[in-house]
C-alpha positions in Angstrom: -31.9 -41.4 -12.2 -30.8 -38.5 -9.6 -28.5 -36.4 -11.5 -27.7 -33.0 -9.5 -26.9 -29.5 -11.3 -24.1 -28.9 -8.9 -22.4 -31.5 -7.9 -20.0 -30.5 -5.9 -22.6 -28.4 -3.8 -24.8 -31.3 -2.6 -21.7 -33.6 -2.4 -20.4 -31.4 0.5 -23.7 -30.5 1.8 -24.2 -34.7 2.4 -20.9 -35.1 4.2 -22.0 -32.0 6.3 -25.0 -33.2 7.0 -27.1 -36.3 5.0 -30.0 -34.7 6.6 -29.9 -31.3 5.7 -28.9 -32.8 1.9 -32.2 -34.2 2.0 -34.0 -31.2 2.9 -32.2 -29.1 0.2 -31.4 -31.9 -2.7 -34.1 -34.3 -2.2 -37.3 -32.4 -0.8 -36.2 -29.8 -2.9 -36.6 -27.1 -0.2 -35.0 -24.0 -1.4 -31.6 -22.4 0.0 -31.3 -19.2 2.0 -29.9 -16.9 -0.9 -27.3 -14.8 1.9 -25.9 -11.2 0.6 -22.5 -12.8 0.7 -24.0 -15.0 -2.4 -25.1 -12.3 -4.6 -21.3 -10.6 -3.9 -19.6 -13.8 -4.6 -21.5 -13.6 -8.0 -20.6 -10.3 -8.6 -16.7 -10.6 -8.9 -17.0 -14.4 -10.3 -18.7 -12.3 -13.5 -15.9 -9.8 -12.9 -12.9 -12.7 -13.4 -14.8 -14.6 -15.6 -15.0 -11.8 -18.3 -11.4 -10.4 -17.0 -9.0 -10.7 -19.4 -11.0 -10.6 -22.4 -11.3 -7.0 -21.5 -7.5 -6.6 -20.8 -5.9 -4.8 -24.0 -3.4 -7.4 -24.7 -0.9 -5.3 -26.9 -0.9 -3.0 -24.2 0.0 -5.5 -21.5 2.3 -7.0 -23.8 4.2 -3.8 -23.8 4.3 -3.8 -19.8 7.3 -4.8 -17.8 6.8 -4.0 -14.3 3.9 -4.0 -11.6 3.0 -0.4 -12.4 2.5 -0.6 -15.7 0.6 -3.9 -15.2 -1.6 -2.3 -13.1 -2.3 0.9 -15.1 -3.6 -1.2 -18.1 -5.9 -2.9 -15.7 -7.3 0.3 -13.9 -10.0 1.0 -16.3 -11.5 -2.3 -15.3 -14.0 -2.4 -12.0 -17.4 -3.1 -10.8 -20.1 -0.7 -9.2 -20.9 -2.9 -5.9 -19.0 -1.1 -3.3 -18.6 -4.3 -1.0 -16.7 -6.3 -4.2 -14.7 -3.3 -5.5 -11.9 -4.1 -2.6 -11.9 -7.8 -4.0 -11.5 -6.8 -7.7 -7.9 -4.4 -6.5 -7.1 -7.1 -4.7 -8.0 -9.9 -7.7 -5.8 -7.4 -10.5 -2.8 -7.4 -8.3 -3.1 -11.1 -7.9 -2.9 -11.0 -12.0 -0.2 -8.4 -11.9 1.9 -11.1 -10.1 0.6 -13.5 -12.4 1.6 -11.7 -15.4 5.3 -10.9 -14.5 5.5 -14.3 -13.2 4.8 -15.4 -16.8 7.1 -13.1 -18.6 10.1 -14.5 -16.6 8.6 -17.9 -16.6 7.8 -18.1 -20.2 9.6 -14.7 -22.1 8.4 -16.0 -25.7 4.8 -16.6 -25.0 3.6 -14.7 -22.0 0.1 -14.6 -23.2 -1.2 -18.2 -23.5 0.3 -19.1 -19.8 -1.3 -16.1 -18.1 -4.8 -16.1 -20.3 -6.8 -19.0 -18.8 -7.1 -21.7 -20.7 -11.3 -22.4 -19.9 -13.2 -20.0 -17.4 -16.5 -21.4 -15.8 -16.5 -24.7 -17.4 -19.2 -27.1 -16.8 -18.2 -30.7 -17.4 -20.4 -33.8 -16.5 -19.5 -36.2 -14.0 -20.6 -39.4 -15.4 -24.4 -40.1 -14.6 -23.9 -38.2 -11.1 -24.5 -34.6 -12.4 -22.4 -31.4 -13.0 -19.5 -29.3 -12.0 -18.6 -26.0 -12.6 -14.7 -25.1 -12.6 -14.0 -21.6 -11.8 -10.7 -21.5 -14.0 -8.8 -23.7 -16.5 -5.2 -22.5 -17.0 -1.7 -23.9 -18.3 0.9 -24.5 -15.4 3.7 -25.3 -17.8 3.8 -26.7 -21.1 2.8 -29.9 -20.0 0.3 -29.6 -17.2 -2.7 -27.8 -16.5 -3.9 -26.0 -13.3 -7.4 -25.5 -11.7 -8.1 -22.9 -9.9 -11.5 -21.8 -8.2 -12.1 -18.6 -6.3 -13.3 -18.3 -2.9 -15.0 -14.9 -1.4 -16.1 -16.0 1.9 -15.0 -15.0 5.1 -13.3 -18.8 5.3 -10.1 -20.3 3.5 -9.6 -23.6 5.0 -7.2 -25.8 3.1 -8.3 -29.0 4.0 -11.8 -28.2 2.5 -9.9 -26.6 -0.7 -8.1 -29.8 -1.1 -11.3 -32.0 -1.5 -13.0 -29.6 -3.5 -10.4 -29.1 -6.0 -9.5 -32.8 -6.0 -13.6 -33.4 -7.1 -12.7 -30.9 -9.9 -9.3 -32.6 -10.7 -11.0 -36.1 -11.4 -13.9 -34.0 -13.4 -11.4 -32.5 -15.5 -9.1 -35.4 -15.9 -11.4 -38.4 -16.5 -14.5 -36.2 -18.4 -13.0 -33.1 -19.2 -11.7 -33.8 -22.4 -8.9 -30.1 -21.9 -5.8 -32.0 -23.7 -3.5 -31.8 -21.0 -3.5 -33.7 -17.7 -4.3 -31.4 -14.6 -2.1 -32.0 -12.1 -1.8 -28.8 -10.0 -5.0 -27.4 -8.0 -5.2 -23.6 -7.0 -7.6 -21.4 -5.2 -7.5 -17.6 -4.4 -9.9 -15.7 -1.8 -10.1 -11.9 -3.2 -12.2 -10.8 0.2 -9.1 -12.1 2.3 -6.1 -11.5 -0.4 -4.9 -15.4 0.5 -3.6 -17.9 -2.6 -3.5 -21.5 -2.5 -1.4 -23.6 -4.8 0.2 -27.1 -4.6 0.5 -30.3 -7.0 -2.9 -32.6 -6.9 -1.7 -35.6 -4.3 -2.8 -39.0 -4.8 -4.0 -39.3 -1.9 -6.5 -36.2 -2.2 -8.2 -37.7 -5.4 -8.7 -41.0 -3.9 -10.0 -40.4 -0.8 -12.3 -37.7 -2.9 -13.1 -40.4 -5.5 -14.5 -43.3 -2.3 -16.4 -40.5 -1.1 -18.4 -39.7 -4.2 -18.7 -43.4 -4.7 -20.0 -43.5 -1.2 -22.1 -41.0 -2.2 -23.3 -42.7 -5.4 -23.9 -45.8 -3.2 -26.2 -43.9 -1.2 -28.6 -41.9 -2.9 -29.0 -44.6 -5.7 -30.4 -47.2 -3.2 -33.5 -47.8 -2.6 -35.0 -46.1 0.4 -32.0 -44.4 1.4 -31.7 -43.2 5.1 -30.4 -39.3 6.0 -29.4 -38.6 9.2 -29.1 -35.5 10.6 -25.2 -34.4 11.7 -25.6 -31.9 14.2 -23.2 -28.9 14.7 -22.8 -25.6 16.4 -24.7 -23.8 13.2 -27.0 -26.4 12.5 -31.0 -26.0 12.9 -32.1 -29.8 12.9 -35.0 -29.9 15.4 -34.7 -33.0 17.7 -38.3 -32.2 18.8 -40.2 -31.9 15.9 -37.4 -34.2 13.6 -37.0 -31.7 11.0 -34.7 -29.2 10.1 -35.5 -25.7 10.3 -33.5 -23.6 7.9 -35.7 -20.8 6.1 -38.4 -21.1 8.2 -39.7 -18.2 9.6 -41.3 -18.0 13.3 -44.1 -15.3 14.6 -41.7 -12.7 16.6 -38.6 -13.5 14.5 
């Protein structure tokens, strides 16, 4: 049975393009690994370890921005192109961190210390996803939030993505609390996202991945190729060209 390691990665790459989803998910050709990948890695270790580093009686002490910040200054990376993207990230959790001592004066530290970081949950028999962040939104709801360090922040493609998570978490997550808010925040472009999960969000995301299911479960399946402005699909020689490499290139 086709089970996928991430999900959510060759559930876009299909509505992108079924053929190029073939290429990379059933041929099993292997993806360009771009610069902009090995950067993104970089500060998702960076916030993934983040605030187990913090020195929480310190913070606990702090009541404005500057202090904030001063207890995170010891904490960076060596890549020159991410160290922008982690000033940016520990301002973002500066204004996370007085929003939760107004918000919530008597415990300030479970709202703004995530609740899961990089969890991987399965999604039934289809394969796994991999949430950036798990954190409280009040006492009664949870919030996901995923990070985004491309040169991109569109929030139509946000709102599928963190609706695949939001029916991950919810129906196989096993967290406690429903999630009902979704959140995403781009450290390259200093931009936040944040709004409460719509209905309408997790089921047109939940047709699609049964669509999906439908699809490459049946026998013989058929991909076509989507073209678009970036795309490399041959209509000559009926194959798509991504990686390969041509004498003079």
């Amino acid at each position: 049975m086709l089970e996928f390691e991430h999900l959510k990665t060759a559930w876009k790459t299909w509505r992108k393009c079924p053929k190029l989803f073939e290429y990379l998910f059933i041929e099993h050709n292997p993806p360009s690994d771009a610069i902009e990948m090995q950067f993104g890695r970089t500060f998702h270790a960076f916030a993934e370890t983040f605030h187990n580093r913090v020195d929480k009686e310190k913070l606990l002490k702090c009541k404005t921005a500057v202090e904030t910040l001063r207890v995170f200054e010891p904490l960076t990376v060596d890549q020159p192109v991410v160290k922008p993207w982690v000033e940016n990230f520990k301002l973002f959790e500066v204004a996370r961190w007085l929003y939760c001592l107004q918000r919530f004066p008597k415990e300030p530290l479970r709202f703004w210390v995530p609740k899961a970081t990089e969890l991987t949950i399965h999604f039934g028999d289809l394969g796994l996803i991999h949430v950036d962040r798990i954190q409280y939104y009040d006492e009664m709801a949870l919030m996901n939030c995923e990070f985004k360090s491309g040169k991109t922040f569109d929030e139509r493609d946000l709102r599928s993505e963190l609706a695949l998570y939001n029916i991950g978490i919810n129906k196989y997550g096993n967290v406690g609390l429903p999630c009902l808010w979704i959140a995403a925040y781009n450290p390259q472009l200093n931009l936040t996202f944040l709004e409460r999960i719509s209905l309408r969000a997790v089921t047109a995301t939940w047709k699609s991945i049964q669509l999906f299911k439908t699809v490459v479960r049946s026998q013989n399946p058929v991909y076509k190729p989507k073209p678009s402005f970036f795309c490399r699909w041959c209509p000559c020689l009926q194959e798509c060209l991504d990686n390969k490499v041509f004498e003079g290139e």
